[in-house]
KEDODREN-540928 format. One record per residue: residue in one letter; x, y, z of N, C-alpha, C, O, CB in turn. Coordinates in steps of 0.02 Angstrom, whole numbers, padded with zeros to 5 digits, always signed. Glycine has a CB too. Layout:
<nodes>
aXYZXYZXYZXYZXYZ...
</nodes>
This chain:
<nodes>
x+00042-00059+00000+00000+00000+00000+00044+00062+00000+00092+00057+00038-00048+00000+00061x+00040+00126-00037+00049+00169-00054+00044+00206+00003-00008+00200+00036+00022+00179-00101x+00105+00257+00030+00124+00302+00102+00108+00367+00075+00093+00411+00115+00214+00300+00134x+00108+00382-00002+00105+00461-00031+00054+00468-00053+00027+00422-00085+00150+00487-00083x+00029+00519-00044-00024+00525-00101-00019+00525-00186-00064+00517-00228-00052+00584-00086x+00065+00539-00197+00081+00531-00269+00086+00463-00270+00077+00443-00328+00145+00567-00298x+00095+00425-00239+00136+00351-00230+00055+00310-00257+00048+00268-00301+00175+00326-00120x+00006+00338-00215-00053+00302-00217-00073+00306-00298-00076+00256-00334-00111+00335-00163x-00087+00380-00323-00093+00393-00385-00064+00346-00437-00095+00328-00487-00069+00451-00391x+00012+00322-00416+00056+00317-00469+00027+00224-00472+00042+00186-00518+00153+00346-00447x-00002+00210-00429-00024+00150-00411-00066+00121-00434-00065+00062-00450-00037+00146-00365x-00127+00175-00443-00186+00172-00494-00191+00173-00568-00235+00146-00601-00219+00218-00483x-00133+00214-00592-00117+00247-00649-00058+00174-00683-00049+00171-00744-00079+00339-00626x-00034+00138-00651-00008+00077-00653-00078+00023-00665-00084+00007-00724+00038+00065-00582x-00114+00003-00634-00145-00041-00645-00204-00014-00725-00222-00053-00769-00176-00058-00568x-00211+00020-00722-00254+00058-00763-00203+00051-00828-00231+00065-00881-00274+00142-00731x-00139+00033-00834-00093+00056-00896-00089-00038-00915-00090-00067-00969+00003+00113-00870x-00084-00064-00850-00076-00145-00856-00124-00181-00885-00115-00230-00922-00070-00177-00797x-00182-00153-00865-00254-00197-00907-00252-00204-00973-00257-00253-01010-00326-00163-00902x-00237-00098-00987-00257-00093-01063-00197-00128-01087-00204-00159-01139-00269-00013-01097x-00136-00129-01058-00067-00149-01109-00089-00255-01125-00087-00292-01174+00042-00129-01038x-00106-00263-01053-00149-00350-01055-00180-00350-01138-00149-00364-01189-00241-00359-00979x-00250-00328-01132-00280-00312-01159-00266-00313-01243-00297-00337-01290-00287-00268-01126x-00197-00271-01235-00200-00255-01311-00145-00309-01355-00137-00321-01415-00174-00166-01322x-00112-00333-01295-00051-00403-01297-00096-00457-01339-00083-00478-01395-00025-00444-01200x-00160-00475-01292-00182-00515-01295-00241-00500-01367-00278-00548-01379-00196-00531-01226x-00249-00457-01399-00278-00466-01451-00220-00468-01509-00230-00496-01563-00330-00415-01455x-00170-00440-01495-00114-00446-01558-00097-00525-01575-00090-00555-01629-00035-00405-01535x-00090-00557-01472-00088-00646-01510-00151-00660-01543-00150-00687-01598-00081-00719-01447x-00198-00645-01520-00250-00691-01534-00258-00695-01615-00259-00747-01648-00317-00668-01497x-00264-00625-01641-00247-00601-01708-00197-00649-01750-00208-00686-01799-00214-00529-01700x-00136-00635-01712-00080-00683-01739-00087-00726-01753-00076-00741-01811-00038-00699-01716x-00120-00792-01688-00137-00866-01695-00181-00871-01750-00177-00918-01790-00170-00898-01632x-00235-00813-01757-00312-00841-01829-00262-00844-01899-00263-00882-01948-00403-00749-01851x-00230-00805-01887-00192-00780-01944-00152-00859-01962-00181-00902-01995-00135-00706-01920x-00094-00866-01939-00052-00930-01923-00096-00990-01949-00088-01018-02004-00036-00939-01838x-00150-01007-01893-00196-01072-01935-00230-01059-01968-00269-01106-01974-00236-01114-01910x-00250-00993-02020-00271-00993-02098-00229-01032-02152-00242-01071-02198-00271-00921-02123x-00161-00998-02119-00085-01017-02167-00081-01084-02153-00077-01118-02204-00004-00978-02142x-00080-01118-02094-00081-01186-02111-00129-01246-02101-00117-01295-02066-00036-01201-02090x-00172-01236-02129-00243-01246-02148-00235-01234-02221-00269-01273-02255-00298-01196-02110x-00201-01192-02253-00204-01192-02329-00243-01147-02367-00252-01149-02427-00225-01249-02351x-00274-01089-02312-00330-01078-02336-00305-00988-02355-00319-00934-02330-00397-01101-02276x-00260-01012-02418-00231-00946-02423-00259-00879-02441-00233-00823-02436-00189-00952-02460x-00316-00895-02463-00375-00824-02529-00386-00792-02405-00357-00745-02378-00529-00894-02621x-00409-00815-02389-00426-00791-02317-00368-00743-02289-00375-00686-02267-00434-00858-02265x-00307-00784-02296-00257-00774-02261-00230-00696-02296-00206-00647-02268-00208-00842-02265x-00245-00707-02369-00214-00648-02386-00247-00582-02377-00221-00527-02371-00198-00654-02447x-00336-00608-02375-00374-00543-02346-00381-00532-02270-00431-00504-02248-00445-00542-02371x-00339-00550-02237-00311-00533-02161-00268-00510-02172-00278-00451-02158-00296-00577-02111x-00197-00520-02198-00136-00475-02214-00157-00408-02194-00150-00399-02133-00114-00475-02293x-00173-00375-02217-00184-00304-02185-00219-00309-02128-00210-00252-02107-00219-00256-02228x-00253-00335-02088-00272-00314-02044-00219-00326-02004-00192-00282-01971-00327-00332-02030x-00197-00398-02005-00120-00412-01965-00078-00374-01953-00047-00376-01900-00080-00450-01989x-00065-00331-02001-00015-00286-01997-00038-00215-01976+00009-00175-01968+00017-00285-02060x-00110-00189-01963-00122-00161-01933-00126-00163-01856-00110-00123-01812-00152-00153-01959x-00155-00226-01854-00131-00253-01782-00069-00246-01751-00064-00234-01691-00135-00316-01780x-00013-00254-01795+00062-00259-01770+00083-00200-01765+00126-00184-01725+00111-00296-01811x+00054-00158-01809+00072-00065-01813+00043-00048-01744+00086-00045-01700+00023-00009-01887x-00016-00038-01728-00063-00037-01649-00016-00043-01618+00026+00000-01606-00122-00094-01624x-00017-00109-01598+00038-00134-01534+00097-00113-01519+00125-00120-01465+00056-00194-01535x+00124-00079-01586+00203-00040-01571+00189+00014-01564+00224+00047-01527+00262-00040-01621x+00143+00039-01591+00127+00121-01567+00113+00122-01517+00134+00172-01488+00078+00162-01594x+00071+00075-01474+00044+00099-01398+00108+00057-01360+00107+00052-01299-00054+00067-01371x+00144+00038-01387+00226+00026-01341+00226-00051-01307+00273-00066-01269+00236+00094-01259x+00180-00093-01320+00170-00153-01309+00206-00212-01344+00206-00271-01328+00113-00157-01316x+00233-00182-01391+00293-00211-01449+00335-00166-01478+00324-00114-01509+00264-00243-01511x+00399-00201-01461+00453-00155-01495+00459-00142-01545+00426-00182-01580+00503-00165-01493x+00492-00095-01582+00494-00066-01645+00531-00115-01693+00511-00116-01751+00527+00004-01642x+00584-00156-01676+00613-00199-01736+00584-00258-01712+00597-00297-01758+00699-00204-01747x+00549-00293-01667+00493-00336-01665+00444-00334-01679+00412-00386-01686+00480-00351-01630x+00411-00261-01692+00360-00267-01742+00373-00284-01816+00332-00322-01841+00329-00211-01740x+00424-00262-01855+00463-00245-01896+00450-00327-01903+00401-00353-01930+00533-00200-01882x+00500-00358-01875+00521-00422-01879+00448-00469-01898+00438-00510-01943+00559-00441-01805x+00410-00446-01852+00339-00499-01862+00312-00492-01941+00311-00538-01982+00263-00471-01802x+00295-00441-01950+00257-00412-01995+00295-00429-02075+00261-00427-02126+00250-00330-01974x+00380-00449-02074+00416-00501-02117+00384-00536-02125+00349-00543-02176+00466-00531-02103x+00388-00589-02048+00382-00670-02042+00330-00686-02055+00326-00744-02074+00394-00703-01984x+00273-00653-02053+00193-00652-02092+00180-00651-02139+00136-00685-02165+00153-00614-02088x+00230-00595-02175+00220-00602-02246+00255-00668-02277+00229-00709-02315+00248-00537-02280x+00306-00670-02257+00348-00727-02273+00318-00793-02281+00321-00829-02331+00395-00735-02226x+00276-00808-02202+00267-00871-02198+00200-00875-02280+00205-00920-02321+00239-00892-02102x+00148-00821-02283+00112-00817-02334+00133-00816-02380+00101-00858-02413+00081-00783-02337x+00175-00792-02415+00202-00804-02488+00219-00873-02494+00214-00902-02548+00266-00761-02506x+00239-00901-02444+00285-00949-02444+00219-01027-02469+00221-01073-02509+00333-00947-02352x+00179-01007-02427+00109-01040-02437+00073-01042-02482+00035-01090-02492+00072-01025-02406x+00078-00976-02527+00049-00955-02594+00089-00982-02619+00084-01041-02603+00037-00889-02617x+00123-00976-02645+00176-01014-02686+00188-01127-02681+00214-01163-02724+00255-00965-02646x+00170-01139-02641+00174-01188-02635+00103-01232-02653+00103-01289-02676+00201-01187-02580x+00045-01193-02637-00012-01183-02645-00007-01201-02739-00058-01197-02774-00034-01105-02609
</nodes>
């Protein structure tokens, strides 16, 4: 428990930053995973009309600081990647 009254603030203003950051973690996987078993499932015409949202998703999450900037970077490759890679084999 919080001795300051800034201390208390800073306490609230913490849990309140943790939910939404929860929150927004947990829709970027969830996003990720639909995405992932489209690609291997085969079901590429789907997969490719998620592509953008995916990557809007991955843009989100680094802007609100929940993912780093060359880990977003990095994902938003390996997505495309793993999809071409699927189209093509496809």
């Amino acid at each position: 428990m919080a001795n300051h009254k800034s201390a208390a603030k800073r306490a609230r203003q913490n849990v309140k930053r943790r939910t939404r950051n929860r929150a927004l973690k947990s829709t970027y996987r969830t996003e990720l995973k639909k995405f992932f078993m489209l690609v291997t499932e085969k079901k590429t015409e789907d997969a490719k009309t998620m592509l953008p949202h995916i990557h809007k998703v991955i843009d989100k999450a680094h802007t609100k600081g929940v993912v780093a900037k060359k880990a977003a970077s990095r994902k938003k490759s390996q997505v495309s990647l793993m999809l071409n890679k699927a189209v093509s084999e496809a």
